[in-house]
LUMKOL-295522 format. One record per residue (C-alpha): chain; residue number from 1; x, y, z. Coordinates in pm, whole numbers, plus 50000, padded with zeros to 5 digits. Layout:
! LUMKOL-295522
 chain resi     x     y     z
     A  NUM     X     Y     Z
...
This chain:
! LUMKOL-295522
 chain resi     x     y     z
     A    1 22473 59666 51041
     A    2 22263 59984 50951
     A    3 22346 60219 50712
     A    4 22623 60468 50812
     A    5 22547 60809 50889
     A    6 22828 61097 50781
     A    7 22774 61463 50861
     A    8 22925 61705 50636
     A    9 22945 62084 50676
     A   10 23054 62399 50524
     A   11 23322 62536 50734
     A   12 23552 62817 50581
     A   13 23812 62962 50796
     A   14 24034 62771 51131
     A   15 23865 62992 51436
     A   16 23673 62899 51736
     A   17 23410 63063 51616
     A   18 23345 62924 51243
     A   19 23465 62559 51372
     A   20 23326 62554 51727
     A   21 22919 62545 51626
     A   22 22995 62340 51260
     A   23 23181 62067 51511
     A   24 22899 62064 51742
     A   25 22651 62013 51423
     A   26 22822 61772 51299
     A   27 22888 61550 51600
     A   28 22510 61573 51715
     A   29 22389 61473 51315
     A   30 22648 61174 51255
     A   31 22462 61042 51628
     A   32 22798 60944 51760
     A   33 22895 60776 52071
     A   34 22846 60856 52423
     A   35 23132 60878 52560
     A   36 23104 61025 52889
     A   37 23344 60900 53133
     A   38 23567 60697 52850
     A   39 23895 60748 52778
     A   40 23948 60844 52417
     A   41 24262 60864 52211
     A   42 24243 61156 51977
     A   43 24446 61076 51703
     A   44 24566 61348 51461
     A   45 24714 61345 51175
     A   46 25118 61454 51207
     A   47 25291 61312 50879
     A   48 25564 61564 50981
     A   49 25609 61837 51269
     A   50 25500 62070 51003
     A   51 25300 62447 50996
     A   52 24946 62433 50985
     A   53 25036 62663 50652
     A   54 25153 62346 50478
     A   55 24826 62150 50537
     A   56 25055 61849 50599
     A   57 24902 61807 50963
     A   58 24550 61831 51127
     A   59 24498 62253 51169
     A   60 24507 62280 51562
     A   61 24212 62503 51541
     A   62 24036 62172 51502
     A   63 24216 61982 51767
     A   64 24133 62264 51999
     A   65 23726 62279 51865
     A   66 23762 61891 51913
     A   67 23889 61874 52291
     A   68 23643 62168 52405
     A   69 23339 61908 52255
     A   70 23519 61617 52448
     A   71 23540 61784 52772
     A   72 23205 61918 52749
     A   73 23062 61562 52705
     A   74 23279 61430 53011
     A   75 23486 61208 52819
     A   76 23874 61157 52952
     A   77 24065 61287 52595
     A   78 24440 61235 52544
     A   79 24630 61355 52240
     A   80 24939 61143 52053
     A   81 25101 61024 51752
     A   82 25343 60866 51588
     A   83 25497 61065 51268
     A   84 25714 60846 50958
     A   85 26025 60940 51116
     A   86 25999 60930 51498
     A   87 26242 61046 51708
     A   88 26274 61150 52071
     A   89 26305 61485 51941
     A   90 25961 61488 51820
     A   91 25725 61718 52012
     A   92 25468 61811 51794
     A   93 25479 62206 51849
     A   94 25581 62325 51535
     A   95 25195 62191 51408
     A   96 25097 62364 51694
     A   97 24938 62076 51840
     A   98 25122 61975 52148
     A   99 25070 62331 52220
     A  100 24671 62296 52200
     A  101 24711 62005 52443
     A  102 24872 62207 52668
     A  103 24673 62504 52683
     A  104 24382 62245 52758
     A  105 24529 62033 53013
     A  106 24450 61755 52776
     A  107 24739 61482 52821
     A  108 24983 61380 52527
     A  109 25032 61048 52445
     A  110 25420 60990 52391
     A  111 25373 60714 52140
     A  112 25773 60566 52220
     A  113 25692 60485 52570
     A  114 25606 60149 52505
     A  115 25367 59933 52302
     A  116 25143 59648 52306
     A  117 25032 59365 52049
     A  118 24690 59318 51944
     A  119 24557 59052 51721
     A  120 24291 58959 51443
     A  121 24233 58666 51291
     A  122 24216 58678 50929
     A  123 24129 58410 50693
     A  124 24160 58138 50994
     A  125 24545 58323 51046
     A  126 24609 58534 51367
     A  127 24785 58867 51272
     A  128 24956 59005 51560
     A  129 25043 59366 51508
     A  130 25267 59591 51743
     A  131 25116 59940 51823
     A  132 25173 60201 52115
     A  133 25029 60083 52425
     A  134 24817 60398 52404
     A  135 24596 60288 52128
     A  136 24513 59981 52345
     A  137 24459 60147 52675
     A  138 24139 60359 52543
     A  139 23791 60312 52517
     A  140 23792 60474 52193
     A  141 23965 60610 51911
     A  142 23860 60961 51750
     A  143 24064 60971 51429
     A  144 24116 61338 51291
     A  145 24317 61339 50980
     A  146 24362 61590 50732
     A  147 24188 61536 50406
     A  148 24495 61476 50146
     A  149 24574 61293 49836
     A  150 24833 61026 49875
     A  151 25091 60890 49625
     A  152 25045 60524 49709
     A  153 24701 60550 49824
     A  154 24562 60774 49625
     A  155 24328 60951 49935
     A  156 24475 60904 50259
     A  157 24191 61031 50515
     A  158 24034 60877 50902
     A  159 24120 60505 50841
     A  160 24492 60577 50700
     A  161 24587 60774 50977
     A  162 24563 60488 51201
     A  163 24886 60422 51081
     A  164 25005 60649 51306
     A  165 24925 60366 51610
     A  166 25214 60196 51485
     A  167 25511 60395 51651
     A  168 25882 60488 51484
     A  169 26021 60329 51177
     A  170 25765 60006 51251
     A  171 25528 60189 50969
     A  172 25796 60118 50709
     A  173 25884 59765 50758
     A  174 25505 59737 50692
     A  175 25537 59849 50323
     A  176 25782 59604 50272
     A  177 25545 59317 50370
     A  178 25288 59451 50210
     A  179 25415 59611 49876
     A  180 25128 59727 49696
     A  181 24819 59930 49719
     A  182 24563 59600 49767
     A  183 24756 59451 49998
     A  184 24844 59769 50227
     A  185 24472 59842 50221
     A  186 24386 59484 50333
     A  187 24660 59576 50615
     A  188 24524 59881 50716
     A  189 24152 59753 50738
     A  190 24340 59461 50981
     A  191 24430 59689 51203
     A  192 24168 59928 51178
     A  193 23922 59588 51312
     A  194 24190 59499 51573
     A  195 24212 59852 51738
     A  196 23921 59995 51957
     A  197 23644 60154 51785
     A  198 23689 60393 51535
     A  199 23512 60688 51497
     A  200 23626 61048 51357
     A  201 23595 61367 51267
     A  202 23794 61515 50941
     A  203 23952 61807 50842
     A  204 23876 61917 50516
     A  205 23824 62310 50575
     A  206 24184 62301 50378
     A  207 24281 62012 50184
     A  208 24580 61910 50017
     A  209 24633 61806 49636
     A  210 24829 61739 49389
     A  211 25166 61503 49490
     A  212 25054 61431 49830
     A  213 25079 61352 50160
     A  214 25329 61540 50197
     A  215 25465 61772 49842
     A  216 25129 61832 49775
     A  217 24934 62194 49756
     A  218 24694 62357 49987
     A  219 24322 62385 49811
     A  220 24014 62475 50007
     A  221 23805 62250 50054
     A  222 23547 62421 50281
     A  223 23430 62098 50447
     A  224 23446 61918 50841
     A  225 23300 61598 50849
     A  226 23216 61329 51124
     A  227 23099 60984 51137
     A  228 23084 60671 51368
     A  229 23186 60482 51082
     A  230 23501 60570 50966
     A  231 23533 60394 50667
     A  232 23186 60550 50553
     A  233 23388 60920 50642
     A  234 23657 60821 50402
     A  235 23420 60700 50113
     A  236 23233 61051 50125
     A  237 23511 61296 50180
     A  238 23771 61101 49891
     A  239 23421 61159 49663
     A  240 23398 61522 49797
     A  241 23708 61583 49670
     A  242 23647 61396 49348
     A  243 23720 61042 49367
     A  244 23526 60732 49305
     A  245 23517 60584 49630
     A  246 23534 60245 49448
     A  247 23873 60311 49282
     A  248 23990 60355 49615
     A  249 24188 60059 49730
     A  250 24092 60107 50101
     A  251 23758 60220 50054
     A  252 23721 59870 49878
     A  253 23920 59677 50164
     A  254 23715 59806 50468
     A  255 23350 59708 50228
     A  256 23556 59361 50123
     A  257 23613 59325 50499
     A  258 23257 59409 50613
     A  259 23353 59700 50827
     A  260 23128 59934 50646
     A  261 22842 59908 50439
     A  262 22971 60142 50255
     A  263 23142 60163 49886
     A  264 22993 60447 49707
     A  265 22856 60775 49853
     A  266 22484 60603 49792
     A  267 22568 60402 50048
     A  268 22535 60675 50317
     A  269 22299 60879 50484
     A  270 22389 61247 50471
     A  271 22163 61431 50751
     A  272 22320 61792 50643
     A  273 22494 61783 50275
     A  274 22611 61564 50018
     A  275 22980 61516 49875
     A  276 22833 61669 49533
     A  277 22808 61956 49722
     A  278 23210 62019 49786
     A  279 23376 61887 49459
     A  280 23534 62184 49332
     A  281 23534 61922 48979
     A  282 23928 62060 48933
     A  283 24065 61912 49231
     A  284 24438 61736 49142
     A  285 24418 61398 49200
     A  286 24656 61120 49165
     A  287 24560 60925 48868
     A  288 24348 60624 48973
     A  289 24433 60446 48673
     A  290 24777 60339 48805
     A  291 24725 59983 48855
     A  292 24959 59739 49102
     A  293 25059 59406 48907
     A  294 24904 59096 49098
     A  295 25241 58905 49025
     A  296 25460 59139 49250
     A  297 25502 58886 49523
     A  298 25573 58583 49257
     A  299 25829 58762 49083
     A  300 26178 58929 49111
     A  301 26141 59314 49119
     A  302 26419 59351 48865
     A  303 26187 59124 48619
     A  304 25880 59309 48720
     A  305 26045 59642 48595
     A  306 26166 59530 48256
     A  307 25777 59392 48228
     A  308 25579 59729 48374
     A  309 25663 60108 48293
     A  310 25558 60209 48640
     A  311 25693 60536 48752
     A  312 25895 60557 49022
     A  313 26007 60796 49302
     A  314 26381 60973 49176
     A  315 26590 61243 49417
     A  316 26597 61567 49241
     A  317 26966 61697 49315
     A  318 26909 62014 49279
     A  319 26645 62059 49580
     A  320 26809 61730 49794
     A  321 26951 61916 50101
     A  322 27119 61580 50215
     A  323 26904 61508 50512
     A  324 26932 61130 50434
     A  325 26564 61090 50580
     A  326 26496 60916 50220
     A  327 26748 60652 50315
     A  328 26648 60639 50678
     A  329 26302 60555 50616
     A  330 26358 60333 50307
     A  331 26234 59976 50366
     A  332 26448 59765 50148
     A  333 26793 60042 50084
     A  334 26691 60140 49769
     A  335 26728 60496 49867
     A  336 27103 60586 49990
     A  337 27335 60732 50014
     A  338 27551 60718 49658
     A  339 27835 60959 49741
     A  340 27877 61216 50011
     A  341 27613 61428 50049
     A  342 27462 61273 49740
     A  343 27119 61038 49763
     A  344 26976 60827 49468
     A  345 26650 60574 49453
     A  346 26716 60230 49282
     A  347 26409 60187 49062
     A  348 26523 59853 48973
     A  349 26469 59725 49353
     A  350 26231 59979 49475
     A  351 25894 59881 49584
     A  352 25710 60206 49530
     A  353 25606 60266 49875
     A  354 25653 60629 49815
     A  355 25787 60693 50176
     A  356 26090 60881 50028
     A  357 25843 61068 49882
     A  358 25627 61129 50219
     A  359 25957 61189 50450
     A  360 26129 61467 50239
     A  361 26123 61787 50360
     A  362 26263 61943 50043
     A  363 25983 61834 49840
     A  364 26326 61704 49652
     A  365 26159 61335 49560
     A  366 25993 61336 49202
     A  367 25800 61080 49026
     A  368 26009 60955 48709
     A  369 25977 60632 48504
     A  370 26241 60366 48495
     A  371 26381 60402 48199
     A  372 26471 60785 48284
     A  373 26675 60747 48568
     A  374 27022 60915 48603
C-alpha cells in the first residue's frame, strides 16, 4: 500500500467559477481513478432535506462542479441517498440537489427501491450488512460529504457518510448494536471495506461547528479536498479543522483495519497544501476528551449511569415543536412521547447515539447530564 495522496485547495465562495478549476486541481493532484465508462455512485451528504444556508447537506454548487468533471471524463454518474429519517416523501430538492441532477440529466438513485446484502469477514466472522442495491450495482463510489463536527463522532466527513448506503430507519438499529464510538467506528470501517471502492471529494468551502451534524453553526472553512483514499481525506480535513486525527475514533478504525496508511496528517502526501494551512485554531469542536466506558456491553445501562456522569441528549420544551422525529428515530424508546404533544429522553436507558440530536429540526435536543434531568 503506498502512501495516500490528498489534495487540498483554497476555495472561497459556491460558483462554477471559484469551484469548477479548484475541483479540476484537485482531482488531477490526488491522481484518482480512471473512470471512464464506469458507473459511479455519487454519494452526498443529505442528513436532512435541508438549505444549503444551514450547511447541514453537501452545497449543490459542488454536486453540480462534481457531475460536469464526471461527464467530462466519460464516466456513467448517478446521484442518491438515504437521509436518518427516510420517507417516500423525501426528494432531496429543498438541498437543491435533486434539482442539480436534473438540470444535468444525471440519474437519482431512489435509495427505497430495494437493497442488497454484502458481506466481510471480520475476525474469521462474516458480517452481512443490508444496503440499497445502488451502492452494489456501481463500479465506484465518490463520497462527497460536508465537512461537520459530529456529537457521537466527533468529525463526521467521506467515510461517515457511507452511512447513508444503508437506507430508512436501518441506520438506527445500527447504533443500538453498536453503542459506542469504538465500536460504531469498527462498523463503519466494515462497511466502508465491503462496499465498492471509495474515493471522494469533500466539501469544506463552509463547514459546520459547534453541536453538530445537524444544530451546529456555519464557519468557513475555505477548503475542497479529494483523495483516492478516503480514510486519508478524513484524517487531513478533521486536522484542518483542528482535530488530532488520532483522537478520532474512525480515523483510528480504518488505520486499525489497514484501509489506510494513514493516522496522522504525516502520514500523507499533500501535492498542493497542508491541513496547517486551514485551521482557523478557534474552530468549536466537540470535546475529544469524552471517553466511551469499555464495560457498556457487560453491564446494565441503569448501573452504567449511576457509575459515569456522561451527558446526555434532553428535549428542550420550549423549542420542541412536537414532530415526534426524536421518538421515531430512537433505537431503544428512550425518546417518546410522555404526554400529548410532550417528548422526553430517558437518560437512564439511553445509549447516547445522539440521533435525537441529529433528526431534530428545532435544534430543540440539548446536551444535559444525568443528574439534571426534569
Amino acid at each position: 500500500m503506498k502512501q495516500p495522496i490528498v489534495a487540498l485547495q483554497h476555495c472561497r465562495a459556491y460558483s462554477a467559477g471559484h469551484i469548477d478549476p479548484v475541483l479540476q486541481q484537485i482531482w488531477d493532484a490526488a491522481v484518482m481513478p480512471d473512470l471512464f465508462g464506469k458507473r459511479v455512485l455519487v454519494k452526498p451528504n443529505i442528513l436532512s432535506d435541508a438549505p444549503p444556508s444551514k450547511a447541514v447537506t453537501t452545497h449543490p454548487e459542488v454536486l453540480a462542479s462534481l457531475l460536469r468533471l464526471l461527464l467530462d471524463l466519460g464516466a456513467k454518474p448517478m446521484v442518491g441517498d438515504s437521509p436518518a429519517i427516510h420517507t417516500a416523501s423525501f426528494t432531496g430538492r429543498r438541498s437543491g440537489l435533486r434539482t442539480v441532477c436534473d438540470e444535468l440529466g444525471v440519474p437519482w438513485a431512489d435509495f427505497l427501491d430495494g437493497t442488497a446484502e454484502t458481506a466481510e469477514t471480520v475476525s474469521g466472522r462474516n458480517r452481512i450488512y443490508r444496503v440499497s442495491r445502488h451502492a452494489l450495482e456501481c463500479d465506484c463510489i465518490v463520497s462527497v460529504p460536508k465537512l461537520k463536527t459530529h456529537k457521537l463522532m466527533f468529525y463526521t466527513g467521506a467515510v461517515k457518510n457511507l452511512m447513508g448506503v444503508i437506507p430508512a430507519l436501518g441506520k438506527s438499529s445500527c447504533h443500538l448494536k453498536y453503542r459506542n464510538s469504538r465500536s460504531f467506528a469498527r462498523f463503519l470501517a466494515e462497511l466502508c471495506s465491503a462496499l465498492p471502492p471509495v474515493i471522494a471529494v469533500a466539501d469544506g468551502i463552509t463547514a459546520m461547528e459547534g453541536p453538530g451534524p445537524n444544530s451546529g453553526f456555519p464557519r468557513t472553512l475555505g477548503m475542497l479536498a479529494s483523495s483516492a483514499d478516503c480514510a486519508a481525506l478524513d484524517v487531513a480535513a478533521s486536522a484542518g479543522m483542528g482535530y488530532d486525527p488520532r483522537e478520532v475514533p474512525l480515523c483510528r478504525a480504518m488505520h486499525a483495519g489497514s484501509l489506510t496508511l494513514a493516522l496522522s496528517p504525516g502520514d500523507i502526501t499533500y501535492p498542493l497544501h497542508t491541513p496547517e494551512q486551514f485551521a482557523p485554531g478557534d474552530f468549536k469542536l466537540i470535546d475529544t476528551a469524552q471517553r466511551d466506558i469499555p464495560l457498556w456491553n457487560f453491564i446494565g445501562p441503569r448501573i452504567l449511569r449511576l457509575l459515569s456522569r456522561q451527558e446526555g441528549p434532553a428535549v428542550m420544551p420550549e423549542r420542541c415543536i412536537a414532530c415526534g422525529k426524536c421518538a421515531l428515530i430512537c433505537p431503544n424508546g428512550s425518546a417518546a412521547e410522555h404526554a400529548a404533544g410532550e417528548y422526553r429522553i430517558n437518560l437512564r436507558t439511553c445509549i447516547r447515539c445522539w440521533c435525537c440530536h441529529e433528526v431534530c429540526p428545532a435544534d430543540a435536543v440539548a446536551a444535559i447530564h444525568p443528574g439534571k434531568q426534569h
